[in-house]
KOLTIKE-358172 format. One record per residue: x, y, z of N, C-alpha, C, O in turn; residue in one letter. Coordinates in pm, whole numbers, plus 50000, padded with zeros to 5 digits. Layout:
XYZXYZXYZXYZA;...
This chain:
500844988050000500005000050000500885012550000501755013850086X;500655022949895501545033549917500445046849957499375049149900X;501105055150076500395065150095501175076950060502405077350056X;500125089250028500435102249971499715109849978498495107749983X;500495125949984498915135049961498215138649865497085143549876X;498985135949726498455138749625498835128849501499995126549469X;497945124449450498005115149337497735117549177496595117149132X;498745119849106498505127748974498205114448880498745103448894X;497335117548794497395104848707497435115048569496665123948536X;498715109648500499115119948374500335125748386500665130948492X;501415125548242502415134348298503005141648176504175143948143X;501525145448105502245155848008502775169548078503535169648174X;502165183248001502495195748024501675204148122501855215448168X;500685194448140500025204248296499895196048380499155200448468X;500465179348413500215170248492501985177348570502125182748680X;503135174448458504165180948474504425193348603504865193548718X;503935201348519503165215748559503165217348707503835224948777X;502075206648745501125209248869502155196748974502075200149092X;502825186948959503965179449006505355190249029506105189449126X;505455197048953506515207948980506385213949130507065212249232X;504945223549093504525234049183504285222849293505145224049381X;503715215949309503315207449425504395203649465504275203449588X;505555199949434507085193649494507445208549532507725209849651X;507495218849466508555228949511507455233249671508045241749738X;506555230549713505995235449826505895224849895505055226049985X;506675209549888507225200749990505625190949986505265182250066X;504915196249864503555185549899503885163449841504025157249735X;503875161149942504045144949893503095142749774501995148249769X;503595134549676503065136349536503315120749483504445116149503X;502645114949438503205103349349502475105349202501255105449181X;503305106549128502305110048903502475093048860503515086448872X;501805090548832501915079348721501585081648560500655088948526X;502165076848495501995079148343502215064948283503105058748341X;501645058948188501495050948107502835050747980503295040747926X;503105060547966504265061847862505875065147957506095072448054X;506765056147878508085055647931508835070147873509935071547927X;508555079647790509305086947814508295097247693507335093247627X;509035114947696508435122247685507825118547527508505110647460X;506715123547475506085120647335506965132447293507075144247326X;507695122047182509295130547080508235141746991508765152646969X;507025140446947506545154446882505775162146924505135157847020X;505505174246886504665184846918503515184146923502955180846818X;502775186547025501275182947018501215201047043501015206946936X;501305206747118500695221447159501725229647094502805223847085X;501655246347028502715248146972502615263747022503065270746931X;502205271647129501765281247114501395280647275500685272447333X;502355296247349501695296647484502115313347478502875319847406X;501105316947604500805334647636502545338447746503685333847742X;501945347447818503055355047880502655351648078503315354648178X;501475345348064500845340048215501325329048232501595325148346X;501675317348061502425308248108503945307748096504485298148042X;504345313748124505875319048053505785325448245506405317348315X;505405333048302505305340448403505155324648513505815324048617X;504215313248472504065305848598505215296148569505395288048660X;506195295048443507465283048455508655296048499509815292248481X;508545307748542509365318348545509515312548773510575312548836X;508375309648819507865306848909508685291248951509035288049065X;508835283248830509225271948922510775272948859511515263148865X;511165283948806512795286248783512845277948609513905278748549X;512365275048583512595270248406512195281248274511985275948164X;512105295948284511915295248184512815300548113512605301547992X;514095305648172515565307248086515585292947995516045292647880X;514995280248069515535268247984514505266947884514475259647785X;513865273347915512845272547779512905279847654512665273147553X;513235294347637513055301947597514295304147441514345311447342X;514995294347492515615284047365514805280947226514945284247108X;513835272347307512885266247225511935271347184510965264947143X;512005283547185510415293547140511005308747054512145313347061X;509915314046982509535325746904509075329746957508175324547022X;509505344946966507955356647029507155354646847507635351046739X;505565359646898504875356846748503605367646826502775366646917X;504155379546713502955391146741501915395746628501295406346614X;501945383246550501235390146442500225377846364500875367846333X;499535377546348498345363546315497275371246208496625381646197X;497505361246151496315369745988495055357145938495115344845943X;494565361245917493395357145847493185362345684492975374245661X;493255353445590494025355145456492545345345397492165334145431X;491775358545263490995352345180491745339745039492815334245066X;491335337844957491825330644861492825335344788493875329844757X;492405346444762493135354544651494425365244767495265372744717X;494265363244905495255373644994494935380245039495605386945117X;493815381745017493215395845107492935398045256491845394845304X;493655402245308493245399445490492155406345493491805417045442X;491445395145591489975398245633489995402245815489245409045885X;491135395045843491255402046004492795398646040493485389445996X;493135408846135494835405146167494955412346283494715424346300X;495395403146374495585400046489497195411646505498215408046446X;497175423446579499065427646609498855429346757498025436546812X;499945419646823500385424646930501595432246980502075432947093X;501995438246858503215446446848503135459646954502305467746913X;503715463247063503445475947125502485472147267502265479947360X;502115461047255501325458447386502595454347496503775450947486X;501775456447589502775456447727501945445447806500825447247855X;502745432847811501675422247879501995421948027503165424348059X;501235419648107500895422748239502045412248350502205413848471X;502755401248253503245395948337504515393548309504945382548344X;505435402948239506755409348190507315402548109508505403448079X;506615395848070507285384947951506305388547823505155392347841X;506875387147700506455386247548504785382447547504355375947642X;504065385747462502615385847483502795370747477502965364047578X;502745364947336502705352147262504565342847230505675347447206X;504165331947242505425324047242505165310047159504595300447211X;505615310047034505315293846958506995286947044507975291747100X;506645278147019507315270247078507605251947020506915246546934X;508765245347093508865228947058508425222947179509195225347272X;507275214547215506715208147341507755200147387508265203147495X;508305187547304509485180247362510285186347415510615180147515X;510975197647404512115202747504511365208247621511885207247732X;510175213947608509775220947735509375208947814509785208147930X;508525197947756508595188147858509435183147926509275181348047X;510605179547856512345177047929512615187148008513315184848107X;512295195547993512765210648137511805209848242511955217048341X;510805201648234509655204748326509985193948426510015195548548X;510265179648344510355168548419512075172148504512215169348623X;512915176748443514085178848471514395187348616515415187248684X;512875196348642512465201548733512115195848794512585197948906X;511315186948788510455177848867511565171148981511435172249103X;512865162948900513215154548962514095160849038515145154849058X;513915176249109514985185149189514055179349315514745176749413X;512685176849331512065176549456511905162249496511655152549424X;512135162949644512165144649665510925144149700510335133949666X;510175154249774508455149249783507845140849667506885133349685X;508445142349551507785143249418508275127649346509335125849286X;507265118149368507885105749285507135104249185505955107049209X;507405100049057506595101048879507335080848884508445076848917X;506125073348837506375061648785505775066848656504695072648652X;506675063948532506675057648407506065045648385506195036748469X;505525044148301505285029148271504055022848342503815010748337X;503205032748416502255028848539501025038848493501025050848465X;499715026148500498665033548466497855031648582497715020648636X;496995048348644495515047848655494795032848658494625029648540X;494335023048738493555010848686492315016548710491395015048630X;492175023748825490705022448899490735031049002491775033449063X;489415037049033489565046249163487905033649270486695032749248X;488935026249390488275022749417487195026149540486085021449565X;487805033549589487525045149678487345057349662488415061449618X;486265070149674486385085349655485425089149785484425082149806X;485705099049861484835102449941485505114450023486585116449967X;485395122350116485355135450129486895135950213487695145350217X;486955124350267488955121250341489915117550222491145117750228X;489325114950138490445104150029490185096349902489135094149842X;491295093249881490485085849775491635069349766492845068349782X;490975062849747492115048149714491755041749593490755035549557X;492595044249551492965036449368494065024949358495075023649426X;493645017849266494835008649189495655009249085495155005348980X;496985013449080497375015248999498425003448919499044997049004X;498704999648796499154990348750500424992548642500465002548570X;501424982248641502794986748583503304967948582503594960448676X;503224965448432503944955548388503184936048427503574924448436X;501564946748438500594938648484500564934848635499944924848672X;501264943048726500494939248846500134951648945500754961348989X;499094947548955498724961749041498914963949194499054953449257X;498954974649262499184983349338498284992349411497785001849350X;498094991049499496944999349606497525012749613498755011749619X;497065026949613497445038249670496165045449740495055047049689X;496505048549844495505060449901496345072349927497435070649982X;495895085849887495445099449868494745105249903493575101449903X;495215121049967494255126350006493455133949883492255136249898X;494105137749764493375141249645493765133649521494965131149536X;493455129949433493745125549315493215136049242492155141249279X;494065141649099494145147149009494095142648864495205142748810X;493215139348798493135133848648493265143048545492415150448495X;494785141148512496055152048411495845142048293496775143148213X;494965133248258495545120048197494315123848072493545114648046X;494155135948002493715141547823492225140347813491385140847903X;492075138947705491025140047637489975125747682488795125147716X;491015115647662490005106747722489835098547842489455086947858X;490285109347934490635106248072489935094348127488735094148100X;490465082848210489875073148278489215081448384488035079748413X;490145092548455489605095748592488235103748553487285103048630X;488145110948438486745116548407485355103448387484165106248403X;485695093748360485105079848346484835074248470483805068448503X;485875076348538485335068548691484725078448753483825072448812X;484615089448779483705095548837482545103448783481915112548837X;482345096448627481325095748571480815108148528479655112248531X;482245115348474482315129648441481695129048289482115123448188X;480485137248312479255137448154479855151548093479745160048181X;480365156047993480745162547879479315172347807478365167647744X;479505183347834478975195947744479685193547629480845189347633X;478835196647487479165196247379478705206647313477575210147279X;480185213047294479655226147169479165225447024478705234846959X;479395209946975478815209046858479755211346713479535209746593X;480665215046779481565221146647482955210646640483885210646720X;482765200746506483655184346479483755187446355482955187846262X;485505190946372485685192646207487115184346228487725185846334X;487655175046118488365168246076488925177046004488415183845914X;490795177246072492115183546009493225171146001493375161246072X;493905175745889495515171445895496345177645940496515189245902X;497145172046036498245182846098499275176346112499495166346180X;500225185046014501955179146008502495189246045502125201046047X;503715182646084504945192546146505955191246075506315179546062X;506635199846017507785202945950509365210546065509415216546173X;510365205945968511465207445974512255216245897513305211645854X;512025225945876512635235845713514125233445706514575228345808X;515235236445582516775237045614516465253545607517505258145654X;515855261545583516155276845578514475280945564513605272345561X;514185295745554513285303545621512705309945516511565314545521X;513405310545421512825319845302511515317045232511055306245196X;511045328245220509405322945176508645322545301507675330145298X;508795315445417508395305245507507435317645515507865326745444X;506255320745580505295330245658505675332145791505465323245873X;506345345345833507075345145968506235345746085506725344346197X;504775348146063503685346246149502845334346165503425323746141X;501475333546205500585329046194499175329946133498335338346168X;498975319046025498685326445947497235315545859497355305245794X;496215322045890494735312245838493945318045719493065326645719X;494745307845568494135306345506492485302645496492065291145502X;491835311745485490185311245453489995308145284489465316245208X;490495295545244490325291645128489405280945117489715269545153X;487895284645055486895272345082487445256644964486955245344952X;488585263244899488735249044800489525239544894489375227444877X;490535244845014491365238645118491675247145229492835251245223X;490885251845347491455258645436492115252645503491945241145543X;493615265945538494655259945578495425266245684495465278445672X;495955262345770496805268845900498095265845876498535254545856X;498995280545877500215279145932500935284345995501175296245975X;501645276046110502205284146254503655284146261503995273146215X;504535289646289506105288546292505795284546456504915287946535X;506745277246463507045270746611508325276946690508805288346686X;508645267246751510615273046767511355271646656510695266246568X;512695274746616513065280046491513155268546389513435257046421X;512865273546241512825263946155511455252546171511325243746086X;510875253246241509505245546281508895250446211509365261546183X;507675247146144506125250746087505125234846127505265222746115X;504035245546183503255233346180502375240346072502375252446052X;501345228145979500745229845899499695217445888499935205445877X;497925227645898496825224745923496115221645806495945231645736X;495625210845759494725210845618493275208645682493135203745794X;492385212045615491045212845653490865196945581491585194445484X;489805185345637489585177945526488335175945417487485168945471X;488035178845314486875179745283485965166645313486295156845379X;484445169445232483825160545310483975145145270483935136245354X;484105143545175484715131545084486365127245074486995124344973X;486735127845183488325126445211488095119945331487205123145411X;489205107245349489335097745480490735103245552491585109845492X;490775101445618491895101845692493605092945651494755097345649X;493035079245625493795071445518494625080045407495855079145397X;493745089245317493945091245213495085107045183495785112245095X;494575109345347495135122645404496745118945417497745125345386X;496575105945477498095109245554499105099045502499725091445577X;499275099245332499755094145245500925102745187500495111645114X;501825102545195503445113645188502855117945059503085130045059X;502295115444962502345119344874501425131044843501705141144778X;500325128144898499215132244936499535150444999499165161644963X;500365145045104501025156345176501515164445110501025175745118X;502705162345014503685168744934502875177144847503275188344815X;501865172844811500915178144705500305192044786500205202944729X;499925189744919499585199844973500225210445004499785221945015X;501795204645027502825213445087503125223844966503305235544998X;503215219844815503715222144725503185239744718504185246244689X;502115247744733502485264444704503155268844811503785279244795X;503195263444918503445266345057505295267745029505605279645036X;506475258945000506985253945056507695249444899507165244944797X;509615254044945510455248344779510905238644792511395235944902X;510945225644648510985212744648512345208544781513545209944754X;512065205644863513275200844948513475206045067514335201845144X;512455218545099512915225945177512935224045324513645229545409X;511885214045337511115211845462511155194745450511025188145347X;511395189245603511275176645646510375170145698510615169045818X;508995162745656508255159845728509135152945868510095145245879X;508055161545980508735151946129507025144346155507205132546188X;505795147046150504615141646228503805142946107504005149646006X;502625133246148501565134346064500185128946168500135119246242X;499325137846142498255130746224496835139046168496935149746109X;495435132146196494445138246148493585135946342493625127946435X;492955148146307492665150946463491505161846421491455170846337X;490395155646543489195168346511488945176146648488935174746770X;488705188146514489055200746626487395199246681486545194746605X;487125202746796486105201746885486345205547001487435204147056X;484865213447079485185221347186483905211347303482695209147302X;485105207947392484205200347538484645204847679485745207147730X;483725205147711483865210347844483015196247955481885192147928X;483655192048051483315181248153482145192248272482555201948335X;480925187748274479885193148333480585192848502480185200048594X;481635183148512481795182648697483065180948715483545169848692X;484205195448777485785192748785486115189848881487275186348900X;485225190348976485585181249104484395171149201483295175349236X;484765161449222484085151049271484465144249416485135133949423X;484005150649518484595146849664486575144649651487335154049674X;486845136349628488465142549667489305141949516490485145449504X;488475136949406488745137149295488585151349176487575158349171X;489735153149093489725167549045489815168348909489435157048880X;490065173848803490175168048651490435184548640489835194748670X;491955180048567492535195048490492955190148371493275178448349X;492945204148249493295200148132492625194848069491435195548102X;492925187747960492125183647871490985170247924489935166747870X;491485165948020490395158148128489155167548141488065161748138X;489135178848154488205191448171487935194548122486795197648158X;488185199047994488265208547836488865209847762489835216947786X;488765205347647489175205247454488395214447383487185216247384X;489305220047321489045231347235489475234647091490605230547065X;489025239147021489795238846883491265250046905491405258246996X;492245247246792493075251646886493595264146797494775267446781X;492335270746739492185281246652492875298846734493335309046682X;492655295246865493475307446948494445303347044494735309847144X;495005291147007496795285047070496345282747250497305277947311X;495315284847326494965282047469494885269847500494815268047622X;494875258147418494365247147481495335242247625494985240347741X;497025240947539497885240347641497665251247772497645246947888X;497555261247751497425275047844496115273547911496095281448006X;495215268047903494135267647993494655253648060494565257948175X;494895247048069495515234448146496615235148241496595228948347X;497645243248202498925250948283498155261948396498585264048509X;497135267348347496075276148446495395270048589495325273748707X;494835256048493494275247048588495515246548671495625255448756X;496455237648659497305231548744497915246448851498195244648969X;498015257348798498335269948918497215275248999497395282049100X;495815271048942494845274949017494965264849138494835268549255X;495225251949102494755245149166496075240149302495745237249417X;497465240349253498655239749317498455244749457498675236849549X;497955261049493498325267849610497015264149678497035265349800X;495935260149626494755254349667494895246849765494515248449881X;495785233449687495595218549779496335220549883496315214149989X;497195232049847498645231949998498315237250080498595234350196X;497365249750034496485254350144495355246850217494845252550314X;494935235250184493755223050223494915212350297494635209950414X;496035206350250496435200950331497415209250427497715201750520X;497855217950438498265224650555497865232050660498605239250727X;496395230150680495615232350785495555249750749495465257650843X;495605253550631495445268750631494205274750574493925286650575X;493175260850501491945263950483491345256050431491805247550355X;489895257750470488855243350441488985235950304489635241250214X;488445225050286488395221550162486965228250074486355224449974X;486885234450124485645236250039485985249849957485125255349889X;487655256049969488195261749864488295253349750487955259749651X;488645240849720488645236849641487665240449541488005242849425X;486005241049593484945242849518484875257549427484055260649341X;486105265449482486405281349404487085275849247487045283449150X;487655262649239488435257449128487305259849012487315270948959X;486375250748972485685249348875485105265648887485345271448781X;484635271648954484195284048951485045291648907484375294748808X;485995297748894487225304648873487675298248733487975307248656X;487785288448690488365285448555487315278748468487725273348366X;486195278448491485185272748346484875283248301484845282848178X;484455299448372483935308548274485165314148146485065319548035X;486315309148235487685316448154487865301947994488055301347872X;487715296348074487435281747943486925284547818487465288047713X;485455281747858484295284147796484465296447735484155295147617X;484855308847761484605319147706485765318947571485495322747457X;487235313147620488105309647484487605304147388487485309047275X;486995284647453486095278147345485535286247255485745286747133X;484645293847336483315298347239484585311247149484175311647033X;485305316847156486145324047066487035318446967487505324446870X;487265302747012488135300846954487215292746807487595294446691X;485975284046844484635279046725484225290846669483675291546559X;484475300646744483865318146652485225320246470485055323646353X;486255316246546487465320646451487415308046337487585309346216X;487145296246407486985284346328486065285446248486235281146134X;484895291246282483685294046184483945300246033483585295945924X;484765313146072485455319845989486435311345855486595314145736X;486975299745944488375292545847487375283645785487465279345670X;486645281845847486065265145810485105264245692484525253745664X;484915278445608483935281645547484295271145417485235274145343X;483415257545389483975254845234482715256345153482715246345082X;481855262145130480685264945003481445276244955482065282545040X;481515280944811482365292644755481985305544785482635315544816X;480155302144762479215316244780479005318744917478115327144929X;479445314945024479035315845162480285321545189480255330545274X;481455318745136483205321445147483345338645092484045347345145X;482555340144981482775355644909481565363144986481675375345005X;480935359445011479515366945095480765370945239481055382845245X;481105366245294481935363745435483305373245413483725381345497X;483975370245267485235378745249484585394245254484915403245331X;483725394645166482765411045123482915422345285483255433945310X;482295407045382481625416945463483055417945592483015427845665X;483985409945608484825409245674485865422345595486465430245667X;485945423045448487395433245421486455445445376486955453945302X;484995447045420484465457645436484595462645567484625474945566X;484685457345687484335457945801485995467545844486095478245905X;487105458945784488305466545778488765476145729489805480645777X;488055483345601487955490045547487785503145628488395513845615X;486595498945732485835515545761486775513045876486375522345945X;487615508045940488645513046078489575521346021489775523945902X;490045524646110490825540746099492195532246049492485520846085X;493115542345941493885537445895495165535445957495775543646026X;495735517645911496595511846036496055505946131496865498946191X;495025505546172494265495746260494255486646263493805481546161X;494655478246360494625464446390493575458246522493245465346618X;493225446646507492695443146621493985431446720494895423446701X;493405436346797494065431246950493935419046941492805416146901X;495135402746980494415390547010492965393847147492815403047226X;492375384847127491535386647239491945385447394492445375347443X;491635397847466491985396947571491495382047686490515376547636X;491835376847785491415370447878491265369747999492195369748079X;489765369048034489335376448092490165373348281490925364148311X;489805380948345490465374148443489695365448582488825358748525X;489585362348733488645353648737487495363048774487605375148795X;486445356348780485295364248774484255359648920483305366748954X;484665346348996484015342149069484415335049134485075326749072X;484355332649278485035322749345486005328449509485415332049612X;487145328049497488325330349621488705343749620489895346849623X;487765352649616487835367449597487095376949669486025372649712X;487325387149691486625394949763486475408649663487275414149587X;485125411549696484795426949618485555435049605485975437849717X;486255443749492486795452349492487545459849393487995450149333X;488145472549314488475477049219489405464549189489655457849289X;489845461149096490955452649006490895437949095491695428649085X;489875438549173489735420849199489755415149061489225421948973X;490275403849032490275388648975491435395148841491255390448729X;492235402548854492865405548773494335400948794494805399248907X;494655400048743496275394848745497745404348770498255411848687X;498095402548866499015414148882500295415048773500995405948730X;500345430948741501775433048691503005427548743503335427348862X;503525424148665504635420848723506045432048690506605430048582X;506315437348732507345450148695508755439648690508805429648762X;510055444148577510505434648559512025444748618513115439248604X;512005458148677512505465048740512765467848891513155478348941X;512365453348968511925457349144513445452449137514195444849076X;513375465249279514555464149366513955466549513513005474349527X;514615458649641514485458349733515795462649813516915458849778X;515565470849922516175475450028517695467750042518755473750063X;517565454650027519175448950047519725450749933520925450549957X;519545452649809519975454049686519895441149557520795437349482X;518675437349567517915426149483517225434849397516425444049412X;517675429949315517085435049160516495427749068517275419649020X;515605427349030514825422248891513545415048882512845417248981X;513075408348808511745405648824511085407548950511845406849048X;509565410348980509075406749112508695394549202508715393249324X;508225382949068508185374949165509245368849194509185360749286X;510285370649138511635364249193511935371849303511995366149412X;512145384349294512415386049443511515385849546512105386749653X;510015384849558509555386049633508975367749706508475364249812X;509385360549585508675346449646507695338549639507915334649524X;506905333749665505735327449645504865328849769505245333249877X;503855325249743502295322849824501665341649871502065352049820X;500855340249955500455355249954501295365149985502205364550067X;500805379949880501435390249971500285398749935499405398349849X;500755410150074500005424450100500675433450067501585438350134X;500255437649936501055451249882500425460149918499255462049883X;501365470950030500445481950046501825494350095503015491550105X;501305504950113502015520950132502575522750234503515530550246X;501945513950351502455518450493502025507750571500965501450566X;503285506250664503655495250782502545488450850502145495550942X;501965478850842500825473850923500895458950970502015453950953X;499965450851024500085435451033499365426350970498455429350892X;499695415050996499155407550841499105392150910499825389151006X;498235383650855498575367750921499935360750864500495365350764X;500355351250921501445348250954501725342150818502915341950789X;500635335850704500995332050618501175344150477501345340550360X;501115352350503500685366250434502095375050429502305382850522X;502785374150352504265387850281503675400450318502805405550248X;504075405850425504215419250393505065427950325506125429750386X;504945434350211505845440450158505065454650128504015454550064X;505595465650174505635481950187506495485150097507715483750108X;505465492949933506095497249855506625509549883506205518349958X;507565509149817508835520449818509765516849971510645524350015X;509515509650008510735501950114511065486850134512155481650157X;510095482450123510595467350099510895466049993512035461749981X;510185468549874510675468849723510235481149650509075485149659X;510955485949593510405495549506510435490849317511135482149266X;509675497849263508635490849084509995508249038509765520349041X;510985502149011511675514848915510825520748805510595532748790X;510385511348734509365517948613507995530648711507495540948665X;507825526248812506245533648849505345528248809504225532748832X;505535514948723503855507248690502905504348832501685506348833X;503745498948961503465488449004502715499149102501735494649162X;503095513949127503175524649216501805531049138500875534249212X;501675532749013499955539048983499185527348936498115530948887X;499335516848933497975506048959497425506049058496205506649071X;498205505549143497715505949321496885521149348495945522549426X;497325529249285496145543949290495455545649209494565554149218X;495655537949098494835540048972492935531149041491745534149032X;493805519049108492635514649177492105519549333491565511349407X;492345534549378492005538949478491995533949626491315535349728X;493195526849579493075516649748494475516849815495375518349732X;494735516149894495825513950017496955506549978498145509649962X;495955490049960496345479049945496075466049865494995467749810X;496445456749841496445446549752496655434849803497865433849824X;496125425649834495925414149878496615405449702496225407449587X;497455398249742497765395549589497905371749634498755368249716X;497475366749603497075351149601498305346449517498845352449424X;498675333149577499755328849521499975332349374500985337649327X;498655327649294498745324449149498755336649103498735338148981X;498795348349192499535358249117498025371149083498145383049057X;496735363049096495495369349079495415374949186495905370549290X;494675387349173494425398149251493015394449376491835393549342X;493455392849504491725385949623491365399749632490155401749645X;492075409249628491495421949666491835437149675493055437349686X;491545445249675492225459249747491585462949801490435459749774X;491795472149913491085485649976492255485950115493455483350108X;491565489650228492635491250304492945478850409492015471950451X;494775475450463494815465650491494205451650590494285439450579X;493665459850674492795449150791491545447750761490845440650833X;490875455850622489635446550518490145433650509489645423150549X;491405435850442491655429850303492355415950416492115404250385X;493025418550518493305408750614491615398950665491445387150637X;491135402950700490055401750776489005393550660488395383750703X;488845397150536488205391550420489175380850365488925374650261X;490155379150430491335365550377491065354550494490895342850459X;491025358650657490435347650684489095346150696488565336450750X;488585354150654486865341850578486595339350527485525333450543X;487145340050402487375333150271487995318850319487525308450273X;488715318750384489755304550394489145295250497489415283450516X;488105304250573487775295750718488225288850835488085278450898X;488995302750833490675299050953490335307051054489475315751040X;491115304451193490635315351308491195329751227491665331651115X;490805340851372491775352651300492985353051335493745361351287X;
């Protein structure tokens, strides 16, 4: 029988993820995964500056940042070229001091994640070991069987976590029923290898061609992934025939230039699991929600889960607050889900157009629509939103995500990012000297640390308050003045005062 406090079943990029954060805060952890070592190709190719900000958090993202492109520019391209919408994030200032957008190679970031992993000894990952069964769930624990080389294994947990995709067992055993957005469209998606760049499209970039709509993304360098729509009289078989391919690659791409590395046909579809937590059982990631991956979030809403949920459980098993924070989880990250989904089947709608006369009716009114904006106008990727419900308390810039100024210096002479110098789990950002609970940073701007830029110094007045209650994951519980904002932290948590 093996005991633990937390039981991950899954060990891609947010099972990873959430095994990191959970070892670096000393939580006992055992991951099991079914596969002996990382999947050698790219499944996700595309992450924001929140997830770049939470591997900045467990010290990996110098090792990442190898493997990735900043990518500020995304078009939407009729038949003939005509942009119908284009995405610039050129000039934006993202909130968490890193590059808005980042394409990227998954295999190396997974190797940096696990490479992380194995710094914490709380933290044990069996390979080769699957999920059998959850034979136990109930409000202390949960006890499962897990199996490796055909013989199985008892574990009890105080939570189990189902990191383990799209067709999660743990969503199956606790009889997790699926919302369906309705939107099942069959793509080809290969990954390329280029020897050089020329020609290549240095963005991202969605052909709206109803004879073949087509996606193409630059990854980390020399990467392209490339999306074929399939029509309706095309198998999958017929798709993923080299020859077949080459034929497609051919306006794209000069005889030789590019190496097929992957081939796969995969339908884009948006689901959301009606129940993310089930007495001590939890489901992040694609266990939770699949999405088309028309606005690059799928990975990034899963890396979300696993930080929402990280400072959660440590706070439930360290006697610092009830479990019935947990129940802020699904509240706090389905409206942020759902609201991508439904943006991201909005953009798909757009690509997916194949009747000709429904395609020129659609170009008309889309490079009319661009037409009447003021000249040079671009639209913004879509913002996201921040949380809206749940582990929060009323107040100007609640559920928003704090700046991160990439200029703090503190009193001993520490310089640079903030959350590096300031640490992890809560702090009280506020103007002047006060007291705080014992699990709570006090830090007094302009003496404990000072924001050289002044961002960090007019948010805090811009939102008319004192102070800032700021939550591990970096989201904003509150402002106004400090023994509110104390006093509304333990009743939220359901701790003495």
């Amino acid at each position: 029988m093996i005991e633990t406090e937390i039981l991950i079943a899954g060990y891609g990029p947010v099972g990873e993820t959430l095994a990191a954060l959970l070892g670096k805060a000393g939580i006992n952890t055992l991951v099991v995964e079914r596969d002996l070592d990382v999947y050698r190709y790219p499944r996700a190719a595309h992450f924001d500056h929140e997830i770049m900000r939470i591997w900045q958090k467990l010290g990996i993202a110098e090792a990442v940042l190898p493997w990735t492109r900043q990518m500020y520019e995304y078009e939407f391209r009729n038949a003939a070229g005509d942009i119908l919408l284009r995405f610039d994030q050129r000039g934006i200032e993202a909130p968490s001091g890193w590059a808005p957008s980042y394409m990227f190679h998954q295999p190396a970031l997974e190797e940096a994640l696990r490479k992380r992993v194995e710094d914490f000894p709380t933290v044990e990952v069996r390979l080769g070991t699957t999920l059998k069964s959850i034979d136990r769930n109930d409000a202390n624990g949960i006890a499962a069987t897990i199996s490796a080389d055909g013989k199985d294994e008892q574990v009890c947990a105080r939570f189990l976590i189902g990191c383990d995709g799209g067709g999660s067992l743990t969503r199956r055993q606790i009889d997790g029923e699926l919302f369906d957005y309705g939107f099942d469209e069959p793509w080809l998606v290969i990954d390329t290898l280029a020897k050089h760049e020329e020609g290549l499209p240095p963005f991202g970039v969605q052909s709206c061609d109803p004879k073949r709509p087509t996606t193409v993304m630059p990854m980390s360098p020399l990467r392209r992934r490339w999306e074929f729509m399939l029509k309706p009289d095309e198998t999958p078989d017929t798709m993923l025939d080299d020859g077949k391919i080459a034929e497609l690659l051919k306006p794209w791409v000069k005889p030789g230039q590019v190496e097929l590395v992957r081939k796969a046909v995969y339908r884009f579809h948006g689901l959301v699991a009606k129940t993310w937590r089930n007495k001590s059982v939890l489901l992040a990631g694609d266990s939770a929600h699949q999405m088309p991956p028309f606005m690059g979030q799928g990975m990034c809403s899963g890396i979300r889960d696993a930080d929402n949920l990280a400072w959660k459980l440590e706070a439930v098993l360290r006697g610092r607050a009830n479990a019935a924070l947990l129940d802020t989880y699904q509240q706090e990250r389905e409206p942020q889900v759902r609201q991508i989904i439904e943006g991201a089947i909005a953009m798909g709608r757009i690509v997916c157009v194949q009747d000709e006369q429904a395609a020129r009716m659609r170009d008309q009114g889309m490079i009319a629509a661009r037409a009447a904006k003021p000249a040079g106008a671009n639209d913004p990727l879509p913002g996201l939103p921040g949380v809206r419900a749940g582990f929060l308390h009323p107040s100007p810039r609640t559920g928003e995500l704090l700046p991160q100024t990439t200029a703090a210096r503190t009193a001993d002479g520490k310089h640079g990012k903030l959350d590096d110098i300031l640490g992890d789990g809560f702090w009280l950002l506020t103007k002047q000297a006060t007291t705080t609970l014992s699990h709570v940073k006090l830090v007094v701007l302009g003496h404990d640390v000072t924001d050289e830029t002044g961002r960090l110094d007019k948010w805090l007045d811009d939102a008319g308050a004192s102070a800032a209650l700021i939550r591990p994951d970096r989201y904003v519980f509150g402002t106004g003045n400090p023994d509110e904002l104390t006093t509304a932290l333990t009743v939220a948590l359901h701790i003495p005062a």
